[in-house]
ZAMARGU-4260 file (C-alpha; in steps of 0.2 Angstrom, whole numbers, plus 5000, padded with zeros to 4 digits):
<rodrens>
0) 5000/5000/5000 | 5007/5019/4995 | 5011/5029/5012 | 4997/5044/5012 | 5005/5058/5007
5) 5007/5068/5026 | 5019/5051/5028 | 5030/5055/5011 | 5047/5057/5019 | 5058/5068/5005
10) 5074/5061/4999 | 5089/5071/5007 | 5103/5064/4999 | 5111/5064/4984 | 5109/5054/4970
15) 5126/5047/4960 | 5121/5052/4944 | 5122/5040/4927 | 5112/5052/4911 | 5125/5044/4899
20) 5121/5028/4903 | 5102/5033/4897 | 5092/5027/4882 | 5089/5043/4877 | 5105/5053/4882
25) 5108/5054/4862 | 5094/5054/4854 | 5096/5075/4852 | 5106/5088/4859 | 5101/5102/4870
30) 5105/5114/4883 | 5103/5107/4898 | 5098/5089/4903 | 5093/5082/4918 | 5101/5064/4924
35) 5089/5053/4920 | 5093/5042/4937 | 5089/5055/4948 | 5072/5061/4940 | 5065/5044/4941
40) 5071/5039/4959 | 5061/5056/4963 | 5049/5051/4952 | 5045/5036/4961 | 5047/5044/4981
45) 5034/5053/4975 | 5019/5048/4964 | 5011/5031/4962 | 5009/5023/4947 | 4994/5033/4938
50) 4996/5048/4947 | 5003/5063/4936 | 5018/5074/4936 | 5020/5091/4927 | 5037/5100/4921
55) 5033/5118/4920 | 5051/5120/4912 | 5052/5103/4902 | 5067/5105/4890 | 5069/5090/4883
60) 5058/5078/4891 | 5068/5071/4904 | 5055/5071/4918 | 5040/5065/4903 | 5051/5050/4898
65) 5053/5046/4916 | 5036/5045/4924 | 5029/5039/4906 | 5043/5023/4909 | 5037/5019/4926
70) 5020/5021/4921 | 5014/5039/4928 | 5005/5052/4918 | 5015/5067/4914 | 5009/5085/4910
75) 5024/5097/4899 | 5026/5116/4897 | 5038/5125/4887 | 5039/5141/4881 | 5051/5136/4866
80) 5043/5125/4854 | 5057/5116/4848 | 5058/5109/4866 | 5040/5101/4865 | 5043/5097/4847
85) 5059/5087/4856 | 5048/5079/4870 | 5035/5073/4862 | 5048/5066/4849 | 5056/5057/4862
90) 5041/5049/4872 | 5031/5043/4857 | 5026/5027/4858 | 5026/5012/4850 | 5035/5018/4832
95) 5034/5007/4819 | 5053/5003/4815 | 5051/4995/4797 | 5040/5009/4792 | 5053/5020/4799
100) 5068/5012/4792 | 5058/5010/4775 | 5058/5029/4776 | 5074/5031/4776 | 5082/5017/4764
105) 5068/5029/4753 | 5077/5046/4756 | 5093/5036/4753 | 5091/5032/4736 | 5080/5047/4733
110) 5094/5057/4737 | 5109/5048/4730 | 5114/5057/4718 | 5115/5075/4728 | 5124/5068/4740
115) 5137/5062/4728 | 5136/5079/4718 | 5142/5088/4735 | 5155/5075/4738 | 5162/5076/4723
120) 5161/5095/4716 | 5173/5105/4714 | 5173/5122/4721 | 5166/5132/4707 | 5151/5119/4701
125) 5144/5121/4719 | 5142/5137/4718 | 5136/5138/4701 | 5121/5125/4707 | 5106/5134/4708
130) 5095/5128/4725 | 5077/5127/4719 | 5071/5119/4735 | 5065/5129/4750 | 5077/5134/4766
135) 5076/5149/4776 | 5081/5166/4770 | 5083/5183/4779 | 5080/5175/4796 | 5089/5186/4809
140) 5099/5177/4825 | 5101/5185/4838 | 5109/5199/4844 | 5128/5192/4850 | 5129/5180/4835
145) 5144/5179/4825 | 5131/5177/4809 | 5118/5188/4803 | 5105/5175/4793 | 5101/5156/4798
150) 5105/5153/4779 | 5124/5163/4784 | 5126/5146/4797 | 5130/5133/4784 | 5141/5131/4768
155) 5134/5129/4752 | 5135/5112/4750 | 5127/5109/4766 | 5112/5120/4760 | 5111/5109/4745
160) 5108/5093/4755 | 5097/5099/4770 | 5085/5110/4759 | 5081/5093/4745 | 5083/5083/4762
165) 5069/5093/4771 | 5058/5092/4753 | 5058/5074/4750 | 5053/5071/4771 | 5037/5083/4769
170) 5033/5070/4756 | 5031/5056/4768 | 5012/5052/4771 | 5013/5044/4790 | 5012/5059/4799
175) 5021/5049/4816 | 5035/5044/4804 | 5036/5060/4793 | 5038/5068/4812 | 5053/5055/4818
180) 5062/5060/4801 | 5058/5080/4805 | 5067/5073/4822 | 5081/5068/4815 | 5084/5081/4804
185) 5084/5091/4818 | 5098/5084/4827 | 5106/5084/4811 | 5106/5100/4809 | 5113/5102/4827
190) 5131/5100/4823 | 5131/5101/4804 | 5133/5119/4806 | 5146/5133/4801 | 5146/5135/4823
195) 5154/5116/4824 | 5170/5117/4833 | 5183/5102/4831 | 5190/5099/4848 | 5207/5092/4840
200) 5217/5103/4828 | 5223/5088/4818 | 5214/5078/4806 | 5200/5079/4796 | 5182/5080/4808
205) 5173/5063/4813 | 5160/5061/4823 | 5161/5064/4840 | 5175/5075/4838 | 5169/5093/4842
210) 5152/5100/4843 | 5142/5113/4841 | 5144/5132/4849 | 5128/5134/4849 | 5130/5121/4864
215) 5146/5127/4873 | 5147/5145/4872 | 5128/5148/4872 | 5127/5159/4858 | 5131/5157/4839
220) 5149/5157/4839 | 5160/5156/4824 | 5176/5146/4827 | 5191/5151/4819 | 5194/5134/4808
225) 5178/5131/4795 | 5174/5114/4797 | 5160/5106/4784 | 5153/5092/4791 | 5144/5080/4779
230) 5125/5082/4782 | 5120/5064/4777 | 5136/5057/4786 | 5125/5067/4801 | 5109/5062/4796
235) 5112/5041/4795 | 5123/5043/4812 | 5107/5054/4819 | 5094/5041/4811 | 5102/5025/4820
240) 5103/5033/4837 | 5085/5038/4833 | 5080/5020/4829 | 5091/5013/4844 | 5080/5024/4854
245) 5064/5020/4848 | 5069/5002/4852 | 5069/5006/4871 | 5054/5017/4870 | 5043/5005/4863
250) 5048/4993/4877 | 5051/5006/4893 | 5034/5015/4885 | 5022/5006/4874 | 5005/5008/4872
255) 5004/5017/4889 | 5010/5034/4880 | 4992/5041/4874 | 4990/5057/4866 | 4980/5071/4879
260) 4979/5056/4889 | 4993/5049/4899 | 5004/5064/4889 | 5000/5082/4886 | 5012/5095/4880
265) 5009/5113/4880 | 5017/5129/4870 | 5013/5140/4885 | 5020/5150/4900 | 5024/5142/4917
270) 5016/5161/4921 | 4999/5157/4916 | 4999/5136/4923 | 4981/5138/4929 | 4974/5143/4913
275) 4976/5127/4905 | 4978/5116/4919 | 4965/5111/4931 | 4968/5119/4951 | 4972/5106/4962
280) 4975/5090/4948 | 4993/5089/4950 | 5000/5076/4958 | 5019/5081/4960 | 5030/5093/4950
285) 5048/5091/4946 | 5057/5106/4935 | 5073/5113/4931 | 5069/5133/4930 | 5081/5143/4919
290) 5092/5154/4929 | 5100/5169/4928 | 5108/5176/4911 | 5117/5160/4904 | 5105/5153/4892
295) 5091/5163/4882 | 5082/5148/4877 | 5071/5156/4864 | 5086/5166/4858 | 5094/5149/4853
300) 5081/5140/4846 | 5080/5153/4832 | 5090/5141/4819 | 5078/5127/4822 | 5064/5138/4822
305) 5066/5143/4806 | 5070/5127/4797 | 5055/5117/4807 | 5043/5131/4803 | 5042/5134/4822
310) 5033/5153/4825 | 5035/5163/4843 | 5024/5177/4846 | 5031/5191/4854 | 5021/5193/4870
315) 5027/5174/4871 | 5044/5182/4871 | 5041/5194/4884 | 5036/5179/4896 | 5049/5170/4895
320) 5059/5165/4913 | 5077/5173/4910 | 5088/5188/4913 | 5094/5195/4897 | 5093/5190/4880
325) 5084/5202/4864 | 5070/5205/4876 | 5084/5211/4890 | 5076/5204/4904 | 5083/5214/4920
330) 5085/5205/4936 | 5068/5211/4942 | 5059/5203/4927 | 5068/5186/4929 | 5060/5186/4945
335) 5043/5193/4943 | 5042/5179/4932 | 5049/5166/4940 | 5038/5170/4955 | 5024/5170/4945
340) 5028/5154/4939 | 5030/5147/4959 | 5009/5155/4963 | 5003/5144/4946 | 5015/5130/4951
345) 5005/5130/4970 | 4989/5133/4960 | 4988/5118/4951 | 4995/5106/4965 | 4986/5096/4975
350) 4984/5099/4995 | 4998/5091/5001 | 5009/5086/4986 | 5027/5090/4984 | 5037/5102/4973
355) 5054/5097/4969 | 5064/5113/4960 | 5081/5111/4955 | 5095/5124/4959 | 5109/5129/4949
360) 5116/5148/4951 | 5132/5155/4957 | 5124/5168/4967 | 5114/5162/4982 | 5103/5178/4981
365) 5093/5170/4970 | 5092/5154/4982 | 5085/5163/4997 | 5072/5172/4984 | 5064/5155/4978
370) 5062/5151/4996 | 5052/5167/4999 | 5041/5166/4984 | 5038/5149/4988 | 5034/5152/5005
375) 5023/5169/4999 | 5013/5157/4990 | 5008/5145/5001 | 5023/5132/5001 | 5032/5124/5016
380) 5049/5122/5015 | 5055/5106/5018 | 5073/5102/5015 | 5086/5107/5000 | 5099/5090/4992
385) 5117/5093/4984 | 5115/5086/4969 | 5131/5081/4960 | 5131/5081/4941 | 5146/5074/4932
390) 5160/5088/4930 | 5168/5100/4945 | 5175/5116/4934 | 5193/5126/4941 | 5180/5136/4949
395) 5171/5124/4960 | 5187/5118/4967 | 5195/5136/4973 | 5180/5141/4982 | 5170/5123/4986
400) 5159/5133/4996 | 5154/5148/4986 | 5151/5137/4970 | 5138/5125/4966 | 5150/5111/4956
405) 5132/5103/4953 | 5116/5107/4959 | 5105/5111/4974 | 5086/5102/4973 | 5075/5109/4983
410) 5061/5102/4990 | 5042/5111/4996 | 5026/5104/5000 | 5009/5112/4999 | 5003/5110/5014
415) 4994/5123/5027 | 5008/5120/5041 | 5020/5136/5046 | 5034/5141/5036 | 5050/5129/5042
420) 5065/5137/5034 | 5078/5138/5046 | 5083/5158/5050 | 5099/5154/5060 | 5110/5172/5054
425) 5117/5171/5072 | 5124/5152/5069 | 5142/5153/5066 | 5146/5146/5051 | 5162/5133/5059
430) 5149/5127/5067 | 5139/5123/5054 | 5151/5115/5045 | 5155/5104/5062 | 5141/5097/5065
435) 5135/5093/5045 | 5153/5084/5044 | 5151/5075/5058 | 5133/5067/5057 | 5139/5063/5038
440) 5156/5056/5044 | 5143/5046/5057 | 5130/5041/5043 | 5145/5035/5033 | 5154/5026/5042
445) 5170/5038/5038 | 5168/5053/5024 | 5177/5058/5011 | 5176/5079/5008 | 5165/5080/4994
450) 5153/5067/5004 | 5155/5080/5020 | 5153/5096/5005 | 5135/5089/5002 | 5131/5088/5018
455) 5136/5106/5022 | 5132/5119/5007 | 5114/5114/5010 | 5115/5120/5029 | 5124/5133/5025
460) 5111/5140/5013 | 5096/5139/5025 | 5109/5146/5039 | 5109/5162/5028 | 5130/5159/5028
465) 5134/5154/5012 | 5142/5171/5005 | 5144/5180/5023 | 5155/5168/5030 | 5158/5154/5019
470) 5177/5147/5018 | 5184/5149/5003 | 5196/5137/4998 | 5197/5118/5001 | 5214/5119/5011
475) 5202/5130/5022 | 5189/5117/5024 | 5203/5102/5028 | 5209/5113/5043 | 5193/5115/5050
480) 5191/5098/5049 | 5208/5092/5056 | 5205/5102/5072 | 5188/5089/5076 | 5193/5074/5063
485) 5206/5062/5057 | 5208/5059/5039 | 5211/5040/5037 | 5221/5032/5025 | 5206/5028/5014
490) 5206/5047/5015 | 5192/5049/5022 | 5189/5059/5037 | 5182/5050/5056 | 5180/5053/5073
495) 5197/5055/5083 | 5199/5039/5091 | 5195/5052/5108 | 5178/5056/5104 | 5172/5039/5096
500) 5164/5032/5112 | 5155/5050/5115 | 5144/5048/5099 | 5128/5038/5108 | 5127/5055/5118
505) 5115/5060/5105 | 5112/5047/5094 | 5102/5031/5094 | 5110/5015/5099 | 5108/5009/5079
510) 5114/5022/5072 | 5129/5021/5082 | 5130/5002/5078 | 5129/5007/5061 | 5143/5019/5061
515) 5153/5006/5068 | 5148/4993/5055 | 5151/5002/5040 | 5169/5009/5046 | 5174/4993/5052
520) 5169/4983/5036 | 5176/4998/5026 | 5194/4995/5034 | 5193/4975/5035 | 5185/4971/5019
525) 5176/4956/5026 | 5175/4949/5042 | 5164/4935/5052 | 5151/4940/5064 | 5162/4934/5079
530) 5176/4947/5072 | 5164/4958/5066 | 5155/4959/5086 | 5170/4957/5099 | 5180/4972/5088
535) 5165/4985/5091 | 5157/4980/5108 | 5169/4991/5116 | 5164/5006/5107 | 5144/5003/5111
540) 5145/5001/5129 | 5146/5016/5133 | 5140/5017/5153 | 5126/5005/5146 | 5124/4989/5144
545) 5131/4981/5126 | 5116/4978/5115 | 5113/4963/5110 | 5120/4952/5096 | 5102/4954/5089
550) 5103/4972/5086 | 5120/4970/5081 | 5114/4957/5066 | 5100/4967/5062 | 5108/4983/5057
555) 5123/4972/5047 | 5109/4963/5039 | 5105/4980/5030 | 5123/4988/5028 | 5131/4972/5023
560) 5131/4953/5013 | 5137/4938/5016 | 5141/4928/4998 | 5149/4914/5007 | 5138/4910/5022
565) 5152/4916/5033 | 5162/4930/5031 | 5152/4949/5028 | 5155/4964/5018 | 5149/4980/5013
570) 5137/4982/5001 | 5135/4994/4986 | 5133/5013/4991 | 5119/5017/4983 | 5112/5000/4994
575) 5118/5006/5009 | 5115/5024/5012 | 5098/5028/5002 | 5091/5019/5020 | 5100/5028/5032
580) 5089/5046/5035 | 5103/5053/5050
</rodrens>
């Protein structure tokens, strides 16, 4: 039976994160993407099967694919239409793959002879060729492109290909299939750009060598070496991973994905949820916000936007959730609009569901002003997770406690309890640090520094003492610690051998056995249950009687295996610690 919702405990650790390991990590590029690991194990805390889950801020679909492969109903908003375009392409479900690779042996052949005509051309015959078939003209990028027009963003010959290419795929009757191809032709068009940017400076370009600027520099930005990748060299890499995707989706998905039923998609503002969406219907809501000035989603999209056929309004424009861009959004706006977005979020959320809203922002102002708007409309605060994503920049590591090296989730119910974030300014921030090292040294078993880093930028967030009184460097951190820790040869930081015996001051007797456990095992390796009980009685005593062996066997039953029948060891991580709630 599902807990009630009142009994839904949050999760408040972190999550090791696997997106490349996912179905669908390349089935298209984009932005910014979500590990799709993490989504579904929130996915699953927090909705039964049936139940429905909206993404305000969907992207690509990560959340959608997520609740529609554990068999939830999933409601998506996006201002940009390329990014429903992308969802929708992704969760569709099941695809007929012979109609879909009849398609393309069809646009092979059809197109045989332009491929071998830009292959083999010199110079002067390609620009003598006349293009009779359709591509955009006189389309304006943005502001801080390096290029003028869409059409200035590829060579001729690529021109040649993508414009007969986009031709013959209009020509396809099944509107599902003709979709999937306009799909891949999109993530064609990704990379064979003039914004491609070879990531070696030897050789000729293959795949998987560079990518886009589009992608890395957030604007379109011309690298100083042309590089002409070969659109149907693109095109067949882009069909396969398509149709290896497709695969999986017809088996994770299947019939379960049906059209304003189990999936909806909207073109709309996150500003405006409650006009389309019922009051009170949504059963949970996991989003990934745009933040700050980095990415003007709309701005970016404009290449794809013009091929696809893709219109934006201007009061669409005006709406959308950023700081900057051709609107030039000021700091005020950003949050106006983000705030707005938080009221239609609590709007259309049922009493006592959760919201789970992930953080990533250099400046913690901007933390603190999501809690307040929350809290103005009608949220509680529950409890904020370091998520760690898959790459720590220069940055992250000079100041580990002013930088997000990944990204903070932040969780809020909707409930009619008092607000509980924690206002603690007067809290000195050592001591902050001191306790969150050592309950995660305890939970542990013995913590390495970025283990004890989760633990503490959260605290120091809700402590208001992230940017006041925050360390600055990891040599800072490593001192503070020495002065209350030793850092073990596995280097990782425990109790000094003075203070282990204190710990059941405070804690409950498993908990401390527990500690002992996992440190011990961590050290031996394995061990039998004799070793195993006579090595950390004497730390459990404690002016107490010992506990018993049963508690003892309990506890190792859940931290630990045994593949022989005699000696025990540690189990995997992610087995042990997603139990422990210290």
């Amino acid at each position: 039976m599902r807990e009630q919702p009142s009994e839904i405990k949050p999760i408040d650790r972190a999550i090791p994160p696997h997106k490349a390991q996912q179905w669908h990590f390349k089935i298209h590029p984009y932005f910014t993407k979500q590990a799709s690991n993490v989504v579904r194990a929130y996915i699953d805390r927090f909705l039964k099967k049936g139940d429905t889950v909206l993404d305000p801020f969907c992207g690509t679909g990560v959340t959608a694919i997520e609740s529609l492969s554990s068999k939830r109903k999933t409601i998506n908003v996006d201002l940009a239409p390329l990014a429903i375009f992308l969802t929708k392409q992704t969760c569709i479900a099941p695809v007929d793959l012979k109609s879909f690779q009849k398609s393309f042996d069809k646009l092979k052949g059809t197109l045989s002879e332009t491929i071998k005509f830009v292959r083999e051309a010199s110079d002067r015959k390609v620009e003598e060729y006349e293009i009779k078939e359709w591509y955009p003209r006189n389309v304006r990028l943005p502001s801080n492109s390096d290029f003028a027009l869409v059409e200035d963003l590829f060579d001729k010959r690529q021109l040649i290909v993508l414009s007969k290419l986009l031709k013959e795929i209009e020509k396809i009757k099944d509107p599902v299939i003709k979709d999937l191809m306009k799909f891949v032709f999109s993530g064609t068009i990704a990379r064979a750009n003039l914004t491609y940017n070879l990531s070696t400076t030897r050789g000729e370009a293959r795949l998987g060598d560079g990518g886009s600027s589009v992608f890395a520099q957030y604007r379109y930005w011309k690298p100083k070496r042309k590089v002409v990748l070969d659109v149907w060299d693109r095109f067949e890499y882009r069909f396969e991973c398509v149709r290896k995707a497709k695969e999986a989706s017809n088996k994770l998905i299947g019939d379960f994905y049906k059209e304003e039923d189990t999936f909806k998609a909207y073109i709309e503002s996150a500003t405006n949820l409650s006009e389309f969406i019922k009051e009170k219907s949504i059963d949970y809501i996991y989003t990934d916000p745009p933040y700050g000035a980095h990415i003007a989603y709309l701005d970016l999209t404009t290449m794809w936007d013009a091929w696809l056929g893709f219109k934006i309004k201007e009061e669409d424009r005006k709406l959308e959730v950023i700081e900057g861009g051709d609107q030039k959004h000021t700091k005020e706006d950003y949050l106006n609009l983000l705030n707005q977005s938080i009221v239609e979020m609590y709007k259309v959320l049922k009493k006592d569901a959760w919201l789970s809203l992930v953080f990533q922002h250099k400046e913690a102002w901007l933390w603190y002003a999501i809690k307040d708007a929350a809290k103005d409309a009608g949220f509680e605060y529950v409890n904020t997770v370091t998520q760690p994503t898959h790459t720590t920049s220069i940055h992250k590591k000079k100041n580990p406690l002013k930088v997000l090296g990944g990204q903070l989730i932040i969780n809020f119910k909707k409930s009619k309890s008092l607000y509980s974030g924690i206002e603690t300014e007067a809290l000195p921030a050592m001591k902050v640090i001191l306790n969150a090292a050592e309950r995660e040294i305890i939970r542990t078993g013995g913590a390495t520094l970025e283990e004890i880093m989760q633990s503490v930028v959260p605290e120091l967030f809700e402590a208001k003492l992230i940017d006041k009184f925050a360390l600055k460097t990891a040599g800072d951190i490593s001192e503070l610690l020495t002065k209350e820790f030793d850092l073990g040869i596995d280097d990782r930081w425990h109790l000094k051998k003075e203070n282990e015996n204190r710990i059941g001051h405070y804690l409950p007797t498993r908990d401390k056995i527990r500690y002992y456990l996992i440190s011990f095992l961590r050290r031996e390796k394995k061990a039998d249950f004799d070793t195993i009980v006579t090595s950390i009685l004497p730390f459990l005593i404690n002016e107490h009687q010992p506990p018993p062996k049963k508690d003892i066997l309990d506890v190792l039953k859940k931290i630990a295996v045994s593949r022989n029948g005699r000696l025990w060891e540690l189990k995997r991580p992610e087995e042990i610690f997603t139990q422990i709630t210290i």
